[in-house]
Each structure stands twice: as structure tokens, then as C-alpha cells.
DORO-500111 format. One line per 8 residues: number of its first residue (from 1); their letters; for each residue x, y, z of N, C-alpha, C. Coordinates in steps of 0.1 Angstrom, whole numbers, plus 5000, padded with zeros to 4 digits. Atoms other than C-alpha are relative to their C-alpha. Layout:
NUM	A	X/Y/Z/X/Y/Z/X/Y/Z; ...
***
This chain:
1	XXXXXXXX	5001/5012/4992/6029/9424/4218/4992/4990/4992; 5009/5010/5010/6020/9393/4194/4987/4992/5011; 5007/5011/4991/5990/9375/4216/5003/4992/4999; 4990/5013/4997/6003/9343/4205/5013/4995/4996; 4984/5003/5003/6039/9345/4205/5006/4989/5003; 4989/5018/4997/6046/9313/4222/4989/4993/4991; 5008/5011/5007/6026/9298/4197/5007/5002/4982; 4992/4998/5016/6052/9306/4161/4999/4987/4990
9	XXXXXXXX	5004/5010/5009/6042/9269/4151/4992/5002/4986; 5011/4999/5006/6010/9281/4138/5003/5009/4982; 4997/4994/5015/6027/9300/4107/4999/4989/4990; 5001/5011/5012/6033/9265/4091/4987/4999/4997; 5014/5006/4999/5994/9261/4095/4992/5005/4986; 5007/4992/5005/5988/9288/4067/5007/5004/4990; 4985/4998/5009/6012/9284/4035/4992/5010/4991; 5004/4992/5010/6009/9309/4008/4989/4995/4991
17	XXXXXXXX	5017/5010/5007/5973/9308/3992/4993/4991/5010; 5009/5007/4992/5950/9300/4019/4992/4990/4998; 5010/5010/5004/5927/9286/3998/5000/4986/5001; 5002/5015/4999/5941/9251/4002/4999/4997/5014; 5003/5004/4980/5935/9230/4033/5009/5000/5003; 4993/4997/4993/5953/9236/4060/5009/4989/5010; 4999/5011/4996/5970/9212/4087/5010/4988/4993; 4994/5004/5007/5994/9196/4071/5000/4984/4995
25	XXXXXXXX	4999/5012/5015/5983/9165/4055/4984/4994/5003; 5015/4999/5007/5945/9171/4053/4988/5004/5012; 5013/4998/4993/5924/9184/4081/4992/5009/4994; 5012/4994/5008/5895/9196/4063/4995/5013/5010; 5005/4986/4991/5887/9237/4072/4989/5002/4992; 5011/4997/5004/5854/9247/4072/5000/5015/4991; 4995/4986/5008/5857/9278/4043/4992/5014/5006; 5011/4984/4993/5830/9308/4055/4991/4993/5017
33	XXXXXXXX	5009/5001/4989/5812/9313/4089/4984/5000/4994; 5017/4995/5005/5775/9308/4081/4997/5015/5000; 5007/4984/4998/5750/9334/4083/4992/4999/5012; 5004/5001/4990/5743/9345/4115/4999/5018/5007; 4999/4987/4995/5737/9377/4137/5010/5002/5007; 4994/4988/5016/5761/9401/4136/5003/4994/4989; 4998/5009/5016/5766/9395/4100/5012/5011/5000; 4986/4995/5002/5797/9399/4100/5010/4995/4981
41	XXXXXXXX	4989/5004/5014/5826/9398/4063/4999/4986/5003; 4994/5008/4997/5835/9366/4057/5012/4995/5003; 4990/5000/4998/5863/9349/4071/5006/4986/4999; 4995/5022/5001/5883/9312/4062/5006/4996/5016; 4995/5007/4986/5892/9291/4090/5018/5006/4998; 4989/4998/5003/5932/9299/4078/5002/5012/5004; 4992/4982/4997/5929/9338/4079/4998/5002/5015; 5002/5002/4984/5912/9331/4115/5012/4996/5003
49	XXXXXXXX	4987/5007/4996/5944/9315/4124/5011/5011/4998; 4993/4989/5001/5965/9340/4110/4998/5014/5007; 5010/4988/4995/5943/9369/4125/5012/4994/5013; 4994/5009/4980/5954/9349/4163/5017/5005/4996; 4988/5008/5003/5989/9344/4149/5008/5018/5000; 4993/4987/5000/5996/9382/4139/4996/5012/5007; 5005/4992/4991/5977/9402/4164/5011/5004/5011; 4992/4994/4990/5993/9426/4187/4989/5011/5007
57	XXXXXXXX	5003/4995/4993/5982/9445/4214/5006/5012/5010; 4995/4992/4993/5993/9477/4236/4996/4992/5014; 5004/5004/4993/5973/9461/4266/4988/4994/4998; 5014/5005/5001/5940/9448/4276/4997/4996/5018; 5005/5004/4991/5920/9444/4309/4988/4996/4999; 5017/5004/4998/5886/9431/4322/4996/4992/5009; 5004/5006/4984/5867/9411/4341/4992/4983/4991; 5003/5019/4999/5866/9369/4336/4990/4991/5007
65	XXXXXXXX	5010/5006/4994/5843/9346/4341/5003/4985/4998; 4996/5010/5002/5858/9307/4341/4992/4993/5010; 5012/5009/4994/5830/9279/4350/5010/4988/4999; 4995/5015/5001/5843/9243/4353/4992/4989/5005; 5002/5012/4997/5823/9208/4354/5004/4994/4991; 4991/5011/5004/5847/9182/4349/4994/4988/5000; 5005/5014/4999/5826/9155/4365/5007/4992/5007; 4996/5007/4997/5849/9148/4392/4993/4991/5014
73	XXXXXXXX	5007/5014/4990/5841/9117/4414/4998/5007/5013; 5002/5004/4987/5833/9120/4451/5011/4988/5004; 4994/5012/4994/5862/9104/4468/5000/4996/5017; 4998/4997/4992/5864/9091/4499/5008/4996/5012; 4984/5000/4990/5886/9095/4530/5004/5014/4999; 4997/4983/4998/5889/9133/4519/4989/5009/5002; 5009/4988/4995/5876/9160/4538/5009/5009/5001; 4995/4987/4997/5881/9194/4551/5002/5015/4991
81	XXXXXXXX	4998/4987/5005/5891/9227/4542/5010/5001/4989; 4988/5004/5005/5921/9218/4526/4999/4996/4980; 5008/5010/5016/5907/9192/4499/4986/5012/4993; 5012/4986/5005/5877/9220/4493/5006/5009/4989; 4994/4993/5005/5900/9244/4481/5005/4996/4987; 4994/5006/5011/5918/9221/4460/4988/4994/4988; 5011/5001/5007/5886/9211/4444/4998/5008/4991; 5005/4986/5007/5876/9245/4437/5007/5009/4990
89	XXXXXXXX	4995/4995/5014/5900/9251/4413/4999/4995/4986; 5007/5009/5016/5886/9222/4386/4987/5004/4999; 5012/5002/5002/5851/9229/4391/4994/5017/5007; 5005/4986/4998/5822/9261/4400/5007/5007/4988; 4998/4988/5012/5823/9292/4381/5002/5010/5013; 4991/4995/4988/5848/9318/4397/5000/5014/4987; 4990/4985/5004/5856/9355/4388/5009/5003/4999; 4992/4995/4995/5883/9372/4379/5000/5014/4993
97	XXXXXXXX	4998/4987/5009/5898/9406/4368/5016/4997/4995; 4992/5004/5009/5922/9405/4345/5010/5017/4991; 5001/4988/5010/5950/9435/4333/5012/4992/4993; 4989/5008/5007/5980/9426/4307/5004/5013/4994; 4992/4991/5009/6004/9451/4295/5014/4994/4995; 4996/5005/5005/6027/9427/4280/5010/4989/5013; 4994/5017/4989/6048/9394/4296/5003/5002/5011; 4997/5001/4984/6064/9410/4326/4991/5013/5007
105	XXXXXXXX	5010/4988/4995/6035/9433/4336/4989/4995/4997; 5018/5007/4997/6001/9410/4345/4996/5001/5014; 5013/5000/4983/5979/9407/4373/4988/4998/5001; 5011/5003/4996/5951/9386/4380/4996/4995/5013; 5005/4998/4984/5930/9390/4411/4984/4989/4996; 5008/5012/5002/5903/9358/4415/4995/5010/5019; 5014/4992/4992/5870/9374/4431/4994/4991/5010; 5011/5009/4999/5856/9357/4464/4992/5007/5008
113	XXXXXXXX	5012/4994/4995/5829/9365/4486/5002/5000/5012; 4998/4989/4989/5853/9375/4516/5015/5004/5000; 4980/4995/5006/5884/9386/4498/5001/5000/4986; 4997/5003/5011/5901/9382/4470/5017/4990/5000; 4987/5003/5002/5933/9366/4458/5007/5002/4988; 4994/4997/5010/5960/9381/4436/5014/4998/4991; 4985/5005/5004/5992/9372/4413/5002/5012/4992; 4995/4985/5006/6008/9405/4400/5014/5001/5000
121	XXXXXXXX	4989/4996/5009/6038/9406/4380/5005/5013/4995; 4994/4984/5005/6058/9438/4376/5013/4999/4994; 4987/5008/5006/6093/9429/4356/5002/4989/5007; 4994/5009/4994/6111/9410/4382/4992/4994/5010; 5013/5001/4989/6088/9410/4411/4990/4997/4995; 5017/5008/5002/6057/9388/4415/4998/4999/5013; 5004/5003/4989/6037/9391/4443/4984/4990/5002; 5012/5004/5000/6007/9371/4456/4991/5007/5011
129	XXXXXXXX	5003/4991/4989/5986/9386/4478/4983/4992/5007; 5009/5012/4997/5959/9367/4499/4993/5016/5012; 5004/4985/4990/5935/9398/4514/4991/4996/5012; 5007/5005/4993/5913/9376/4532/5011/4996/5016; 4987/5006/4993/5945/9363/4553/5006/5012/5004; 4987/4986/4998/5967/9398/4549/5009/4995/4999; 4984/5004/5007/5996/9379/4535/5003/4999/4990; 4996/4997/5015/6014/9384/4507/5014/4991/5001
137	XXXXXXXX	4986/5007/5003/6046/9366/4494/5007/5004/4988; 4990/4994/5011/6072/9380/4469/5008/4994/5000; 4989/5007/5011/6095/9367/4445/5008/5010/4990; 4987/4993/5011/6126/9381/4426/5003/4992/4991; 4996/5007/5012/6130/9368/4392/5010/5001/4994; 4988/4998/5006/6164/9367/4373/4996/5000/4985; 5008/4998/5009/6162/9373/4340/4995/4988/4991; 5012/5015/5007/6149/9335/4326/4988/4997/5007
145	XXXXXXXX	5008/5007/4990/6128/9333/4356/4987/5002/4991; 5012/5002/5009/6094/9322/4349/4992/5011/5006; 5014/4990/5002/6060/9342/4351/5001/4999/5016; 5000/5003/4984/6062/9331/4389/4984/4994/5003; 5011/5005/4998/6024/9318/4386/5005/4985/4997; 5000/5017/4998/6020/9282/4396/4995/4993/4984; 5011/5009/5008/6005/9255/4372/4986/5002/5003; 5010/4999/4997/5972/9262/4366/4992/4993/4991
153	XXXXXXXX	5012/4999/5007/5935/9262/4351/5003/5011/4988; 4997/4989/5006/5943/9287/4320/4987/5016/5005; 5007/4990/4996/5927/9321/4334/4995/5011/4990; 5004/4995/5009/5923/9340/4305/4995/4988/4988; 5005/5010/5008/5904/9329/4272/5014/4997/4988; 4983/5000/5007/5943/9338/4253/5007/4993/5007; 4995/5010/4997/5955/9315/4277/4998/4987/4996; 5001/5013/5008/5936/9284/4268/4995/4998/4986
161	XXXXXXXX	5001/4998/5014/5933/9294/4234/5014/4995/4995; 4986/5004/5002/5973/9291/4234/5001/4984/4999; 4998/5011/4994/5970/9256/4250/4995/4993/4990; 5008/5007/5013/5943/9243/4223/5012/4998/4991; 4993/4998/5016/5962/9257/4192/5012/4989/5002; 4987/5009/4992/5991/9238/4206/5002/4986/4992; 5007/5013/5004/5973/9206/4199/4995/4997/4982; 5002/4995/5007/5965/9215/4165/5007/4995/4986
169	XXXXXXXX	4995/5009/5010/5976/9185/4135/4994/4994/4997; 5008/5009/5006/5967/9163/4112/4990/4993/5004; 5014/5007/4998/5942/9147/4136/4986/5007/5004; 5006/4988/5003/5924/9180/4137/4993/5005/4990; 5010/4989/5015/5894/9196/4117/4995/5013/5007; 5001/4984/4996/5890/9235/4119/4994/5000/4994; 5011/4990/5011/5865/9253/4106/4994/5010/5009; 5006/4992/5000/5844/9281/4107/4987/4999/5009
177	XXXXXXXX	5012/4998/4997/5814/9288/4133/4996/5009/4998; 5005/4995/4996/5789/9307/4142/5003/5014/5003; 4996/4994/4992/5794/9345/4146/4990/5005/5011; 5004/5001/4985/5784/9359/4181/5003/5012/5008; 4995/4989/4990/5791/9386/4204/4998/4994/5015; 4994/5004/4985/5810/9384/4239/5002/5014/5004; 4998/4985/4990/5813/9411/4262/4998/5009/4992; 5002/4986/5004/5794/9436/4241/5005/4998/4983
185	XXXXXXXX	4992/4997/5010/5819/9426/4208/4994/4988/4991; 5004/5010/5005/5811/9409/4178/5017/4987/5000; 4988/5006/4997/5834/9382/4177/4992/4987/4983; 5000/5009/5007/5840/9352/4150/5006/4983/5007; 4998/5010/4989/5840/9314/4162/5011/4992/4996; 4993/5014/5010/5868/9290/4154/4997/4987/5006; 4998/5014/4992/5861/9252/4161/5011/4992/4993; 4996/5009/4998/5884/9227/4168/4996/4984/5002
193	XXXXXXXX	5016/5016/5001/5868/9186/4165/5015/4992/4996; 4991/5010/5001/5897/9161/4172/4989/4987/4989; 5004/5010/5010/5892/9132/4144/4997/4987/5003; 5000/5009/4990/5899/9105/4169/4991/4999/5006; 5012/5002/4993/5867/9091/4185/5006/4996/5013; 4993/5004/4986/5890/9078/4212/5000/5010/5010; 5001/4989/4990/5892/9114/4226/4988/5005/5005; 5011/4996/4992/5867/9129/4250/4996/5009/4997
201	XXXXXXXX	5003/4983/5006/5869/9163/4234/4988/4998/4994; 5008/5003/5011/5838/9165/4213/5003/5010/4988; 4995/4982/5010/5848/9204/4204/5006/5008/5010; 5001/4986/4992/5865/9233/4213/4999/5015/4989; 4997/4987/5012/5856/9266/4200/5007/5013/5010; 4998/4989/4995/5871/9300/4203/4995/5010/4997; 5008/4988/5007/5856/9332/4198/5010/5009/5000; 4986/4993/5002/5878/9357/4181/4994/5015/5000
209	XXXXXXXX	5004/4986/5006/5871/9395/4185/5004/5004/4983; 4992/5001/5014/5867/9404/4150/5006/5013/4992; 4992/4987/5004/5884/9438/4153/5019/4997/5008; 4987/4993/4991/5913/9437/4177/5005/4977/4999; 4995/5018/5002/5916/9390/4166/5008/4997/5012; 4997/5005/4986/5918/9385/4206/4991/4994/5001; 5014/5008/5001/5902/9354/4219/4996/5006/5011; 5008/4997/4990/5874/9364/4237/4995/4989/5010
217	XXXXXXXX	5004/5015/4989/5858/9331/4253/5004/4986/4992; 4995/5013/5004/5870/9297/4251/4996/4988/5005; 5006/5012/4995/5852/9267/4256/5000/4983/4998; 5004/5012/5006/5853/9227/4254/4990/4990/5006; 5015/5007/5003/5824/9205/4247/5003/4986/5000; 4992/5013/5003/5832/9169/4253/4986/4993/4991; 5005/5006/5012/5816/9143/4233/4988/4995/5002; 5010/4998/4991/5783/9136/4232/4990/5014/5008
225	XXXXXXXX	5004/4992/4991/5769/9166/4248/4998/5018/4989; 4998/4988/5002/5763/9202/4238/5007/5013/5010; 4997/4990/4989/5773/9221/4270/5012/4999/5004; 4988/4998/4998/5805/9229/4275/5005/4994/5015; 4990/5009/4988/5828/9211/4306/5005/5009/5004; 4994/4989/4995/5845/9240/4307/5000/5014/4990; 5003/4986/5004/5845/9279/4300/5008/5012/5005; 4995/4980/4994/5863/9315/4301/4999/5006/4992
233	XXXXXXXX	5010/4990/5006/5848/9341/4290/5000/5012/5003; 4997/4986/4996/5857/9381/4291/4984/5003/4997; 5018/4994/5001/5819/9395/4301/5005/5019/5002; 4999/4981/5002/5838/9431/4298/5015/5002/4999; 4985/4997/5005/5872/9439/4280/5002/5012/4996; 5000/4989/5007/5888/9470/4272/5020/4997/4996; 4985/5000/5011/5919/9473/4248/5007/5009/5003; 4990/4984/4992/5933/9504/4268/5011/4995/5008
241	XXXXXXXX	4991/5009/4989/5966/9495/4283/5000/5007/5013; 5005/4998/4985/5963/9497/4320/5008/5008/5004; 4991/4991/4995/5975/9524/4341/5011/4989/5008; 4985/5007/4991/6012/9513/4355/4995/4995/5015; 5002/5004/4983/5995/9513/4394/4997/4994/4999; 5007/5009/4998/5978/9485/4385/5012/4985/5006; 4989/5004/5001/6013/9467/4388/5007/5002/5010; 4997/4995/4989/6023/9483/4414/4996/4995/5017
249	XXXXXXXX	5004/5006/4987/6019/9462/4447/5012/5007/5012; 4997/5000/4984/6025/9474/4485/4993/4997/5009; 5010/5007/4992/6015/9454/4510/4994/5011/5007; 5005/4991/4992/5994/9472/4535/5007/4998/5013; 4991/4996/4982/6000/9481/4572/4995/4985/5007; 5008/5006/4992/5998/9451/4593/5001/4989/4992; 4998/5009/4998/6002/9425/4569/5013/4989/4999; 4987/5011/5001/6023/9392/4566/5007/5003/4989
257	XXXXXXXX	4990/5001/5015/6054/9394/4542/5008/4989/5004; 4987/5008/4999/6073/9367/4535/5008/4999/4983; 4994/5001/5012/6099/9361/4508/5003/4989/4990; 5002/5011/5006/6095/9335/4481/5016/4998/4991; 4989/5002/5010/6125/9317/4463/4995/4993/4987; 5004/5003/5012/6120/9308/4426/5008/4989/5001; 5000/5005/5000/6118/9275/4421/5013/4992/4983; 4989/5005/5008/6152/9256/4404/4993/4987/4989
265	XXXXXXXX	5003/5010/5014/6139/9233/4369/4987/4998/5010; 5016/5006/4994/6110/9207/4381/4997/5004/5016; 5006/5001/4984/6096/9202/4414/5000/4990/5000; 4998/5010/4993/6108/9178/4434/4987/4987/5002; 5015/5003/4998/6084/9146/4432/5006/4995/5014; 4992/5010/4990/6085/9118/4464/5006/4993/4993; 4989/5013/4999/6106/9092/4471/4991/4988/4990; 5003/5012/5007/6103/9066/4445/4993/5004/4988
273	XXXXXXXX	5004/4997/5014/6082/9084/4421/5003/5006/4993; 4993/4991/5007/6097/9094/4389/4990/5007/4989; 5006/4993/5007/6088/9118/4363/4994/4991/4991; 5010/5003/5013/6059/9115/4339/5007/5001/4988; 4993/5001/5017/6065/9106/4301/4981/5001/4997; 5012/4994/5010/6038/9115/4276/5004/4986/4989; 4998/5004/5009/6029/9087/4253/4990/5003/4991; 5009/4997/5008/6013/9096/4222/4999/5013/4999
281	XXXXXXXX	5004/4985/5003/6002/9130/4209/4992/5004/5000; 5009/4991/5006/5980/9155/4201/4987/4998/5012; 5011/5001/4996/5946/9147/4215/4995/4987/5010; 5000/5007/4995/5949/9114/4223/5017/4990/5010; 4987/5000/4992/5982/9118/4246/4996/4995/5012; 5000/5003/4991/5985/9101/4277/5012/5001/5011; 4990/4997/4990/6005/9112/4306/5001/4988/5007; 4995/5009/4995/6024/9080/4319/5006/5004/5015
289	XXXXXXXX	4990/4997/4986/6038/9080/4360/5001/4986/5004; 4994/5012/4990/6055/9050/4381/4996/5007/5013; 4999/4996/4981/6041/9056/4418/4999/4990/5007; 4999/5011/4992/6053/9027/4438/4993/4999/5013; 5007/5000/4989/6032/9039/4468/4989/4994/4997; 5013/5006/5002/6001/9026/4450/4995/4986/5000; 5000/5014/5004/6012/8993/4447/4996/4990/5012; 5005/5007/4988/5994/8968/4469/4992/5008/5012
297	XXXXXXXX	5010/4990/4991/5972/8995/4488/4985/4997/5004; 5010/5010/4997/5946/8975/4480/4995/4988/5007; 5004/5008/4993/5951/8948/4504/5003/5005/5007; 4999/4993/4989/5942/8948/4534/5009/4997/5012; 4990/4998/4993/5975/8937/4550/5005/5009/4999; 4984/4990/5004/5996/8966/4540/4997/5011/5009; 5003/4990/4984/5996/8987/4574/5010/5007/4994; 4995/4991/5002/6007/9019/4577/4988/5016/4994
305	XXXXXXXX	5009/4984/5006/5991/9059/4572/4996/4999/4988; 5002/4992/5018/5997/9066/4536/4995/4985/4999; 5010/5015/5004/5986/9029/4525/4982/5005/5006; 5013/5003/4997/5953/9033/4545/4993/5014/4997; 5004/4986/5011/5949/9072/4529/4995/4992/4993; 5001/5004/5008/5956/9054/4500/4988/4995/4996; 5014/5013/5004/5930/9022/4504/4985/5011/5004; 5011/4995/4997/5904/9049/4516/4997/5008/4985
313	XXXXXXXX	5005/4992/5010/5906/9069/4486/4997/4993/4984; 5002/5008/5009/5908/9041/4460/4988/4986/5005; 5006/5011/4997/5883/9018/4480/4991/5003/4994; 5016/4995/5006/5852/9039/4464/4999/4997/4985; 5000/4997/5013/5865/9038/4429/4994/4981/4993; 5007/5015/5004/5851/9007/4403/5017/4994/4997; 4989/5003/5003/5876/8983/4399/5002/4994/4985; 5003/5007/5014/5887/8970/4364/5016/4989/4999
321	XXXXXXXX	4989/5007/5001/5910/8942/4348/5001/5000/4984; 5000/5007/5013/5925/8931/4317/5015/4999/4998; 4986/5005/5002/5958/8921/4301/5007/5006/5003; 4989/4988/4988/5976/8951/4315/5002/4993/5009; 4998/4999/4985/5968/8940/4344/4988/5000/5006; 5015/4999/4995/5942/8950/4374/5004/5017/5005; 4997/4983/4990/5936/8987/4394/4985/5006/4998; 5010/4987/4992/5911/9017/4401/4998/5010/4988
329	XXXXXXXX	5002/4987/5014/5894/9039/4371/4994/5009/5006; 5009/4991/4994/5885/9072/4378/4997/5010/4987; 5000/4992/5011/5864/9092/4351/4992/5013/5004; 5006/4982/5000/5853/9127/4344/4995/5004/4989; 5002/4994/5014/5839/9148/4312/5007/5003/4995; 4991/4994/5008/5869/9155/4303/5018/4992/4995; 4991/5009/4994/5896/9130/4316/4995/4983/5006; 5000/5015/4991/5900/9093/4327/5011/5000/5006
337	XXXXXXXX	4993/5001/4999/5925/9082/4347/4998/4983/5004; 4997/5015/5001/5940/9046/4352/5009/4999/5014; 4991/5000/4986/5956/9036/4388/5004/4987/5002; 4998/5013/5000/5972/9000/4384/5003/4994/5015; 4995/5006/4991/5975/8976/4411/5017/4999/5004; 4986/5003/4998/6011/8974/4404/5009/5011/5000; 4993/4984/4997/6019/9013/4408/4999/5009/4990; 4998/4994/5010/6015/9028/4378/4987/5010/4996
345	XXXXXXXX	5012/4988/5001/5992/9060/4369/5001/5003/4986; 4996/4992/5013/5981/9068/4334/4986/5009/4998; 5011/4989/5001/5957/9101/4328/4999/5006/4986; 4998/4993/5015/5944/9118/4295/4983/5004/4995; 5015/4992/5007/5912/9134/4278/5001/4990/4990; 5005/5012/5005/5903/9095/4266/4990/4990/5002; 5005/5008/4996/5884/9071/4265/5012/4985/5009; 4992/5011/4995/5895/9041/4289/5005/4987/4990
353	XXXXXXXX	4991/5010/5010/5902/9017/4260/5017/5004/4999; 4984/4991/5003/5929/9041/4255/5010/4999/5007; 4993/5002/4990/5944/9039/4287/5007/4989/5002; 5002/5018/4998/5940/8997/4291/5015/4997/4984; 4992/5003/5011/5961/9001/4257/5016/5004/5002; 4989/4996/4999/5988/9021/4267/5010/4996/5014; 4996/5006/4990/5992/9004/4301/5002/4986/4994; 4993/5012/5003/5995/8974/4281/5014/4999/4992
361	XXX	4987/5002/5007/6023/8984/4262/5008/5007/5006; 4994/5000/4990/6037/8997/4294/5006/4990/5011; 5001/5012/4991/6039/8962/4310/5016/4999/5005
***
């Protein structure tokens, strides 16, 4: 099992003869990890990459530890239990356990403190399982079907290790940190340092076990700052592939089953609003949307529910203008987003110049 198989880009990253820079048309790699405890061989930012790139695994479980401060706003007009929940998945620091015996056999269970909740993949079958509740829901997969997990937060640190690398071109500088030990292991660090000041990233690094070249924890550092915005982190891994039962879901006596259908291409947006476009790349990408419900929300003629949701939840934010246009900024450590008066949403790990720019050449 390659760890990052959906990631086959990364071979171009590393032409015959390491020794030259990498990146294909000059991100400067940092050559050796300093000197640091464990003193570990050295290793170039390139064979690091390669290490990621050619690693395979029988299995792996353990137990996760993913923190999040984003820095999101206080909005208001939302309350409840509802909105809490949805919160609680950008921000706090959450548990999970974690096993992987290759793509259609995972299962992670997210630890809370009067239950748990689980997503467990066995070939075809994915179930979720909600213990606090006693309801579970199952899904039959055909054989393209996806993983059956939602859009998330990446849950593992091989998850958003995948997501980074991704990102990973000419506006990119790699190099060598720090080595370190995570859960017990020594590990080697790779940083990532978009080139673009425009981007909010400041850094991300990964820590690479430097036996079994699995990322161990993975963190970004926006700009500015030393303390990471976000974090996951295996605080105890083992490389033993999991016994089969782990995979093996039956609901218990007594609770809810219901049966889930796999969901056909996108998801459905509302009325009026159409799919997002991505302008720009890499680091400094900006997810573009048209949402005509936003438009005019702000006065206070425009009766009706959703409008007065709306003006409740955009009444707190600061307002801004300029040749775009006018509308509602909302920022975070890691994200801005842009909400125009005249419907239009643009979001991205930027600075707001960025946004003001690409809404202008959206006009």
C-alpha cells in the first residue's frame, strides 16, 4: 500500500540526481536537517519526498490528536446545538483512534466525553455509527463508489500531508527541519513556506517517521506567528496491521438502522446558486461562488426569513468597499472570506487584497 498513491505527481518533483533543486523551475530545497536531538543520518529535502512517495505499508493504527484555531468570528443570529456542532469541527482539540489496512478497510472513531462517533469502511460497506444516539447508518458501495466519508477536516496526519503535497510548485520552498520525535518515534521534519506574501500560510511542516517515511504529525503556522492554527498528530502508532474485527461492524441490540444511498456526482446546491470555480492556484487560489440570496440582505427593506437570517448574520461583520464593489469580510488565521453586496462569495488562505482583486476581475 503506497501512503501516497493519490499523490503520483510528486515523482516529477525528484528527477534523476537529487542533488539539483527541485520544483520545477527553482524552489530552493533546504539540503541537510540541522543538528538536533535524535541525531538522526542526513537526509535532502528530495529523498524526503521520495521516502513519502515510495513508502508502503501492511497497516497502521493509533490514537490522533487534531487541535484547530482558525480564528473564527462570533457571528450573530446563530445559536444552539446545531450551530455548536458545526463549529466543533474547525476549531478545539478532538481525539481520535485511527486503524488502516489499506483503501477499503479504515475506521476512524472521534472520542467524546459521552460517546463516541464512528466511520468504518469494510470493502463495500461503510457504516457510521453514532453510540451516544444508538444509530448507525449504512451504505453499499459499487465498485467506483467513494470512501463514503463526508468532506472533511483531514483526520489523519497522511491525510493532510496528501492535501499539502498537492499544493506543491514553483511558488514553493522545501527544505529540511528540525529532527524530532512523535509518539515515541524519531521522525524527520519537512517544511513547506509558500513564496507569496499574499498567502496566510506562514509554514507547514510534516514530520516523517524516519523508519517506516509515514507522516506522523502535520501542522500549519500561518504568517506571522509561531504556533500552529492547526494540528494532527499520532501521540501512539503502531505499524501492525489491525486485526480484521476492527472492520467488522454490527450494530447492537436495540439500535436505530437506517440505510444510506451513495450519493450520485456533486451535491445538489440551492436554487440559484451555482457551482464554485477556483481562480488561481496553488497557495494563492481562491474559491469563487454566485449566491443570489446574499444580494441586497443588507437593506432593511428586503422582508422575508432567509434575508433576515441573512442580515443577522452579516450585520456583525465590518463592512468594506472598493472598485469591485461593496459587502461583508470575514477573517480567520487561516482564511478570509469576501461576501459582496451583489451576491457573490469569494474564500481562500489570503490576504484580503487578494480577494478585492479577484472580485474585481469578476465584475
Amino acid at each position: 500500500m503506497s501512503v501516497l498513491q493519490s499523490r503520483p505527481a510528486l515523482r516529477w518533483l525528484v528527477p534523476t540526481g537529487a542533488a539539483l533543486a527541485i520544483i520545477g523551475g527553482g524552489a530552493a530545497v533546504g539540503t541537510f536537517a540541522s543538528a538536533a536531538e535524535p541525531n538522526l543520518p542526513e537526509r535532502s529535502a528530495a529523498q524526503l519526498l521520495v521516502d513519502l512517495q515510495t513508502a508502503h505499508l501492511d497497516g497502521l493504527s493509533g490514537t490522533v490528536i487534531k487541535r484547530a484555531d482558525l480564528g473564527l468570528p462570533s457571528l450573530p443570529g446563530i445559536g444552539g446545538r446545531g450551530s455548536a456542532e458545526l463549529t466543533s469541527l474547525v476549531s478545539g482539540t478532538h481525539t481520535l483512534r485511527v486503524w488502516h489496512a489499506g483503501p477499503d478497510q479504515t475506521r476512524v472513531a472521534l472520542l467524546g466525553t459521552l460517546g463516541e462517533t464512528d466511520v468504518i469502511r469494510n470493502g463495500k460497506d461503510v457504516w457510521i455509527w453514532d453510540s451516544q444516539a444508538n444509530k448507525a447508518q449504512h451504505t453499499t458501495l459499487d465498485e467506483s463508489g467513494p470512501t463514503g466519508r463526508p468532506d472533511h477536516l483531514p483526520t489523519t496526519p497522511q491525510e493532510a500531508a496528501e492535501q499539502a503535497l498537492a499544493a506543491v510548485d514553483p511558488s514553493t520552498e522545501v527544505r529540511v527541519g528540525r529532527s524530532a520525535s512523535v509518539a515515541g518515534r524519531d521522525v524527520y521534519e519537512l517544511v513547506l513556506e509558500p513564496r507569496d506574501a499574499t498567502s496566510l500560510v506562514g509554514q507547514i511542516t510534516i514530520a516523517i517517521d524516519a523508519v517506516e517515511h509515514v507522516p506522523l504529525r502535520f501542522q500549519v503556522v500561518p504568517q506571522g506567528t509561531s504556533k500552529p492554527a492547526f494540528e494532527v498528530a499520532f501521540t501512539r502508532v503502531d505499524f501492525e496491521r489491525p486485526d480484521p474485527a476492527q472492520f467488522a461492524f454490527n450494530p447492537p441490540p436495540g439500535a436505530v438502522v437506517t440505510e444510506g444511498t451513495r450519493p450520485e456526482g456533486r451535491p445538489a446546491l440551492p436554487t440559484g446558486v451555482e457551482q464554485p470555480t477556483v481562480v488561481g492556484s496553488g497557495w494563492t487560489s481562491v474559491l469563487a461562488a454566485k449566491v443570489p440570496q446574499l444580494a441586497g440582505t443588507t437593506n432593511a427593506e428586503t422582508d422575508g426569513a432567509e434575508a433576515n437570517l441573512l442580515r443577522g448574520l452579516l450585520g456583525g461583520l465590518p463592512e468594506v468597499n472598493g472598485e469591485w464593489g461593496s459587502g461583508r469580510l470575514v477573517t480567520g488565521k487561516l482564511f478570509t472570506a469576501l461576501l459582496t453586496d451583489d451576491g457573490k462569495v469569494f474564500v481562500g488562505a489570503v490576504k484580503p487584497e487578494r480577494l478585492y482583486e479577484v472580485a474585481q476581475s469578476n465584475r
